[in-house]
VOTOR-469504 format. One record per atom (N, C-alpha, C): x, y, z; residue in three letters. Coordinates in steps of 0.2 Angstrom, whole numbers, plus 5000, padded with zeros to 4 digits. Layout:
! residues N
XYZALA
...
END
This chain:
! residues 153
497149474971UNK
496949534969UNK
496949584975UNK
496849554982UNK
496749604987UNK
497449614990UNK
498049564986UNK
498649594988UNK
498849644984UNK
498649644977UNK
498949694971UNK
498649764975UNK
498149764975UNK
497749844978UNK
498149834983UNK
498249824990UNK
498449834994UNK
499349874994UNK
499649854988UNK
500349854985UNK
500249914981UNK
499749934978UNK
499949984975UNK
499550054979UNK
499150034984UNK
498750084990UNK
499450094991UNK
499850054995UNK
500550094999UNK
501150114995UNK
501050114990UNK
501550144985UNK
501450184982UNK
500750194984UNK
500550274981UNK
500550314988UNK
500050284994UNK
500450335000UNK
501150345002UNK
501750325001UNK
502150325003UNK
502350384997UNK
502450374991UNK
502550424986UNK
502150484989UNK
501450494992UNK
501250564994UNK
501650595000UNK
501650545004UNK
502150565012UNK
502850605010UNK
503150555005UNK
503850595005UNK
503950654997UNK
503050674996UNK
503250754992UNK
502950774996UNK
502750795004UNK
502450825006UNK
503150875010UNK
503250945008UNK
503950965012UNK
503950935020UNK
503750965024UNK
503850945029UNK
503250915035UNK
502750945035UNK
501950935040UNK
501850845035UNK
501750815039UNK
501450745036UNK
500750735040UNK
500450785042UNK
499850775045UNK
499450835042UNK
498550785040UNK
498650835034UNK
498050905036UNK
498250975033UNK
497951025035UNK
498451055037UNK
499151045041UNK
499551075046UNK
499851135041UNK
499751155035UNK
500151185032UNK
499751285035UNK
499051255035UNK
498751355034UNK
498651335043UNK
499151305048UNK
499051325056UNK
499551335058UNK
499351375064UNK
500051405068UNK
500251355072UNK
499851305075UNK
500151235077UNK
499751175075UNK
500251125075UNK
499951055072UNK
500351025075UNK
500050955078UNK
500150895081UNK
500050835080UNK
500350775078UNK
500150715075UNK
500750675078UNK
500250625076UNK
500750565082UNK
500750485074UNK
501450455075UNK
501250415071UNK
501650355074UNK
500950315073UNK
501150235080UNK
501750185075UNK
501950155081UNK
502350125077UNK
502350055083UNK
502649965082UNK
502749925087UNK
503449975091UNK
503549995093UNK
503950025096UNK
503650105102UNK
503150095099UNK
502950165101UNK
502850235099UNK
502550275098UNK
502250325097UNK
503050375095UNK
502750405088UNK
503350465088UNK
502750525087UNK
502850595093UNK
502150635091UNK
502850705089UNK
502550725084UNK
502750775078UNK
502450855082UNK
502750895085UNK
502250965084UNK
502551005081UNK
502451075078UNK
502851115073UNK
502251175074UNK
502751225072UNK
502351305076UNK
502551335069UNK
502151375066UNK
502351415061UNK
501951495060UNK
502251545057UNK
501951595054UNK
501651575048UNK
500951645051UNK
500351645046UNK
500851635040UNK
500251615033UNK
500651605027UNK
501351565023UNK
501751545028UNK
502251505029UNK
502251445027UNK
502451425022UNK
502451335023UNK
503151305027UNK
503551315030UNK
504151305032UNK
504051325039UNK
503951265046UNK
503851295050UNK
504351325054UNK
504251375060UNK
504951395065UNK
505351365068UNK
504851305070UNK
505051265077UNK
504551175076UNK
505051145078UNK
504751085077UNK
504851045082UNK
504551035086UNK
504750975093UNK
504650905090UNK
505050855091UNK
505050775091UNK
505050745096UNK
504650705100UNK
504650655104UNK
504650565102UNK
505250565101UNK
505350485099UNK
505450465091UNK
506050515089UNK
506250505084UNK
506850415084UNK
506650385078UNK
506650315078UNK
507350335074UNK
507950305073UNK
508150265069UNK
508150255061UNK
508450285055UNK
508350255049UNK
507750285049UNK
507350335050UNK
506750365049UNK
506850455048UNK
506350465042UNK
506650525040UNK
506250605047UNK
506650645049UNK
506450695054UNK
506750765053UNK
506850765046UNK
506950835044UNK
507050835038UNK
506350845032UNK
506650835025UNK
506850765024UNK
507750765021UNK
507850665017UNK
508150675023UNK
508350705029UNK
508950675035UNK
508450615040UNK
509050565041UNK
508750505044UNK
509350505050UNK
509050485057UNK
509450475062UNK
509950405061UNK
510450395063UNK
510750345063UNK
511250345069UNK
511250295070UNK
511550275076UNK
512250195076UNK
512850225076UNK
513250165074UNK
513550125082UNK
513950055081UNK
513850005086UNK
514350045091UNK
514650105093UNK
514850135097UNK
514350175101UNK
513950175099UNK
513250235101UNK
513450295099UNK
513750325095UNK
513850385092UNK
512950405087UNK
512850435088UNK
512150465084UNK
512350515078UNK
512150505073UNK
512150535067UNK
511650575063UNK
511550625061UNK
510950645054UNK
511050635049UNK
511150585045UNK
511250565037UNK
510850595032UNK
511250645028UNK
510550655021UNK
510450615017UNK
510250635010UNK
510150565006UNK
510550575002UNK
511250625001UNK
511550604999UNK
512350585002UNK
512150565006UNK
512650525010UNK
512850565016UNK
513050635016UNK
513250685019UNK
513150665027UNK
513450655033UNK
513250655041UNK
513550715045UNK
513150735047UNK
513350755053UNK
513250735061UNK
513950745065UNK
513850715072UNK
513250745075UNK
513150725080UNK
512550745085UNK
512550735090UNK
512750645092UNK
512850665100UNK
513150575101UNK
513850575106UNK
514250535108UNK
513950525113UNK
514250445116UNK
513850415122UNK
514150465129UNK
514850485126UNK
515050525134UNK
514750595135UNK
514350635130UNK
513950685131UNK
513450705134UNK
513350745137UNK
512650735142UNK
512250805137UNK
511550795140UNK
511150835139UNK
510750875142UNK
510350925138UNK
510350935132UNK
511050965127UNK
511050955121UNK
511550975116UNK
511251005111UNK
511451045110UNK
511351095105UNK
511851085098UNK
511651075092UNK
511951075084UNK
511851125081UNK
512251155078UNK
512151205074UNK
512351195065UNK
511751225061UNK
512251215054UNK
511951165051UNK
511351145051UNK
510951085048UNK
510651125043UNK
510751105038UNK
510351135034UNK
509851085029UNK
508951135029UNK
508451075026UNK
508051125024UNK
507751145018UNK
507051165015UNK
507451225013UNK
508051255013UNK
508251335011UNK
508651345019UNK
508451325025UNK
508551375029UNK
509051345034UNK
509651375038UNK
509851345042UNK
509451335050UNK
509651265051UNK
509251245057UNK
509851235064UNK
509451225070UNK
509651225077UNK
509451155080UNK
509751125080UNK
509351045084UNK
509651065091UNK
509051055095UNK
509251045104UNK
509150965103UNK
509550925105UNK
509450855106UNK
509050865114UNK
508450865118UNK
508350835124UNK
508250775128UNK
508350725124UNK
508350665128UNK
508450605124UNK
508750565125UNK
508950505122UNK
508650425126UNK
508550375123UNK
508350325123UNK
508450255122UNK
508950235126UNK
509150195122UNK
509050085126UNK
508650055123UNK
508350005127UNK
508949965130UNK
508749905134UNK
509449855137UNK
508949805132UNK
509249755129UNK
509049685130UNK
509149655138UNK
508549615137UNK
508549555143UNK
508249505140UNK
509149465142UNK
508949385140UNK
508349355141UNK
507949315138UNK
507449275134UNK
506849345136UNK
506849405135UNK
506149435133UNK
506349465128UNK
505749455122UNK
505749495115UNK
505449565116UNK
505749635113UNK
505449685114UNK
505549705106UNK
504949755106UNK
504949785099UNK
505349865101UNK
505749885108UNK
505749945108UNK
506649945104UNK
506550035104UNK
507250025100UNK
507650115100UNK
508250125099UNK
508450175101UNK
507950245099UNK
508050295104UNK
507550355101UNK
507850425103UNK
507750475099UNK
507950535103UNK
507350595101UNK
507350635106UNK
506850695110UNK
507350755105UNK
506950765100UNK
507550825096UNK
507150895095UNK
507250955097UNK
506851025095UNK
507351035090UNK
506851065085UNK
507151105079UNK
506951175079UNK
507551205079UNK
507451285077UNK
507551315071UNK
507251345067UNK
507451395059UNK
507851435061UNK
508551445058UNK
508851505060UNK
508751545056UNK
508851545050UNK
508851585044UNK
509151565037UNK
509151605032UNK
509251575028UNK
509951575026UNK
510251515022UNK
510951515024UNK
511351585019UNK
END
């Protein structure tokens, strides 16, 4: 019984997480800034976003350890293929590049589009772990991304 409750507690949060537009920390929508960190065995991704009074749609969004297969703007999910080329996949398939292994930073993308508006990604840092034979690590690729609102397309 305590696994049924348990199974439909997280399928009901997970359903609230992705109709929330964008702030997943709750309250951030009536502030001009909001900050939330969301742990993971890998380490902490912390979220800040800036916005005007009124606004549900914020200006500016900093990312610190954006993971992988995880959503960071609206349906777009970072993906990373065995080349190390880094990608923003939407949900419906759609990718855009973002950053080669021989690129240096920071990088600047233009032309993202998420909520109405087009956006500006600064990529500033990337992360990407070595294995070392016989130790187990739960760490895993990550990137440092600022988001800008440019306007509306």
């Amino acid at each position: 019984m305590k696994t049924l409750l348990l199974l439909v507690m997280t399928i009901v949060v997970s359903a609230m997480a992705k109709a929330q537009p964008i702030s997943q920390a709750a309250g951030c929508l009536n502030q001009a800034f909001c900050e939330w960190k969301d742990f993971a065995p890998s380490g902490p991704k912390v979220t800040r976003e800036w916005r005007h009074a009124n606004e549900a749609t914020p200006y500016k969004i900093e990312i610190d350890g954006a993971a992988i297969g995880r959503h960071f703007l609206g349906g777009l999910r970072l993906h990373l293929d065995a080349e190390g080329t880094w990608r923003a996949v939407g949900p419906d398939g759609e990718s855009v590049l973002l950053l080669t292994t021989t690129e240096t930073l920071p990088k600047s993308v233009e032309g993202i589009t998420a909520f109405g508006y087009l956006w500006r990604m600064t990529i500033t840092a990337r992360k990407i772990p070595f294995s070392k034979p016989g130790i187990a690590t739960e760490d895993e690729p990550k990137l440092n991304l600022r988001l800008t609102r440019v306007c509306k397309p």
